[in-house]
N, C-alpha and C positions, 0 to 999 in steps of 0.2 A: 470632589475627589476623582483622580483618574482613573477608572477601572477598567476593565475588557467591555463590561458591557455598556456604562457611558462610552466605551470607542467605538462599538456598533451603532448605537441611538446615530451618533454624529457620522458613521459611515451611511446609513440611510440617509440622513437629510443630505448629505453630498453627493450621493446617487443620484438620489430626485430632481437635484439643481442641477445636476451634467447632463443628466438627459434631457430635461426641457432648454437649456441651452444646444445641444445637441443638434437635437428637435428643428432649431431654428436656421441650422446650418442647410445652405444650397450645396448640390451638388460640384461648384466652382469653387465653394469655400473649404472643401474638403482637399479639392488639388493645391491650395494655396500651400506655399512653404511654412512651416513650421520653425520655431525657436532653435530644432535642431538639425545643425546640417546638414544637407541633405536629405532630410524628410518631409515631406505633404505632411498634413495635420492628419489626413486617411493612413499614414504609415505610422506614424504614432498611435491614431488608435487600434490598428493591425496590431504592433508589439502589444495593447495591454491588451486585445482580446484575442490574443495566443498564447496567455502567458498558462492558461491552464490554472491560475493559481490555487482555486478549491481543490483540485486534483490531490494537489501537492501538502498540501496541507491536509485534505482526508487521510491519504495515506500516512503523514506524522501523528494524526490521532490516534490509527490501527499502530503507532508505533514504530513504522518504517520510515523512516529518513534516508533511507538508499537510495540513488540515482535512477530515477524513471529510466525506463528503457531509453536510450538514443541521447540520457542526457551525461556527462562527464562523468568523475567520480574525483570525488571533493581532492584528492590528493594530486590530480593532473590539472587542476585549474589552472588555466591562463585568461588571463586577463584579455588581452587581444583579444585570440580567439573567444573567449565569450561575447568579448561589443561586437565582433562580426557575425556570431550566430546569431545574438537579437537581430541586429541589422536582415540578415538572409532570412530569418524567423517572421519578420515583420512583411516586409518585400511578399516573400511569400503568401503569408495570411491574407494583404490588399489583393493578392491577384486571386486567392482563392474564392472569398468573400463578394467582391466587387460591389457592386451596389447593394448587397444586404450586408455591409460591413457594420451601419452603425446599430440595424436590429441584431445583426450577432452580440457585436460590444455591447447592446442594453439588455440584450438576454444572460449575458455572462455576468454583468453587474448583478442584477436579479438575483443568480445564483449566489454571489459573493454574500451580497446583504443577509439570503435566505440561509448562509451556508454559518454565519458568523452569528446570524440569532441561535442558530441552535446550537451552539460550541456549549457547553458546560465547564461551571467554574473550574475544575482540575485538568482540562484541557489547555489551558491557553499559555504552561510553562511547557508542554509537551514540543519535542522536536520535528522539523519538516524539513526539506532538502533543501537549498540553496546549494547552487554552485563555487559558491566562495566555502562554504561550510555553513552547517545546521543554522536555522533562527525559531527562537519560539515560536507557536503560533502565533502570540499575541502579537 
C-alpha cells in the first residue's frame, strides 16, 4: 500500500543512494553540464539545496500556506518568471555555497528525511505554499 510513511521509508533509502553517489563525485564532475541547459550538475544541486523545502512545508503544518517573505503570492504567478527565479535562485546558492555545496545539499537532505519521519498521520493532507498554488504535504 502507498502511504505517507512507506514514502519516507523510500525517501530515506534514496537519500542514502544520492549521497554516496554524491560522495563519489570530483570536483570536475560537479562543473560538467548537466541534462538541463545551461546548468553544471553543481547548479542543479544549488536549486535543490535552496529550495528551503522543510521551511515551507513546516510553516503548512502551523497552517500557513502564505508566501514566505520575498516569495510571489499564488494569484501573480508567472510562469517565466518563476523558471528565471529558480534559475538566479540556483546561480546564486553555487556561488554562495562553493565548495561546501554538496555538505549543504546532504545537510538539507538530512533534514528533509528527519523532517518527514516526524510528519504525523493528519499532517500530510495539510496545505503548504507553492508558487503555482498550495500542495499537500504529502
Amino acid at each position: 500500500m502507498d502511504t505517507p510513511e512507506s514514502r519516507t521509508d523510500v525517501l530515506e533509502a534514496e537519500v542514502s543512494t544520492v549521497k554516496e553517489y554524491l560522495a563519489s563525485l570530483s570536483p570536475d564532475d560537479l562543473q560538467r553540464p548537466s541534462a538541463c541547459a545551461d546548468w553544471s550538475v553543481a547548479d542543479v544541486l544549488a536549486h535543490l539545496a535552496g529550495q528551503e523545502h522543510a521551511s515551507r512545508v513546516r510553516r503548512g503544518l502551523e497552517g500557513d500556506y502564505s508566501p514566505p517573505e520575498g516569495s510571489p503570492a499564488v494569484a501573480d504567478h508567472d510562469e517565466d518568471r518563476f523558471a528565471r527565479s529558480i534559475f538566479d535562485r540556483a546561480k546564486s546558492t553555487n556561488d554562495q555555497y562553493g565548495e561546501r555545496l554538496l555538505e549543504i545539499f546532504c545537510q538539507h537532505l538530512d533534514g528533509d528525511v528527519e523532517f518527514f519521519n516526524d510528519a504525523k498521520p493528519k499532517d500530510w493532507d495539510k496545505l503548504c505554499y507553492w508558487p503555482p498554488g498550495p500542495e499537500p504535504v504529502r
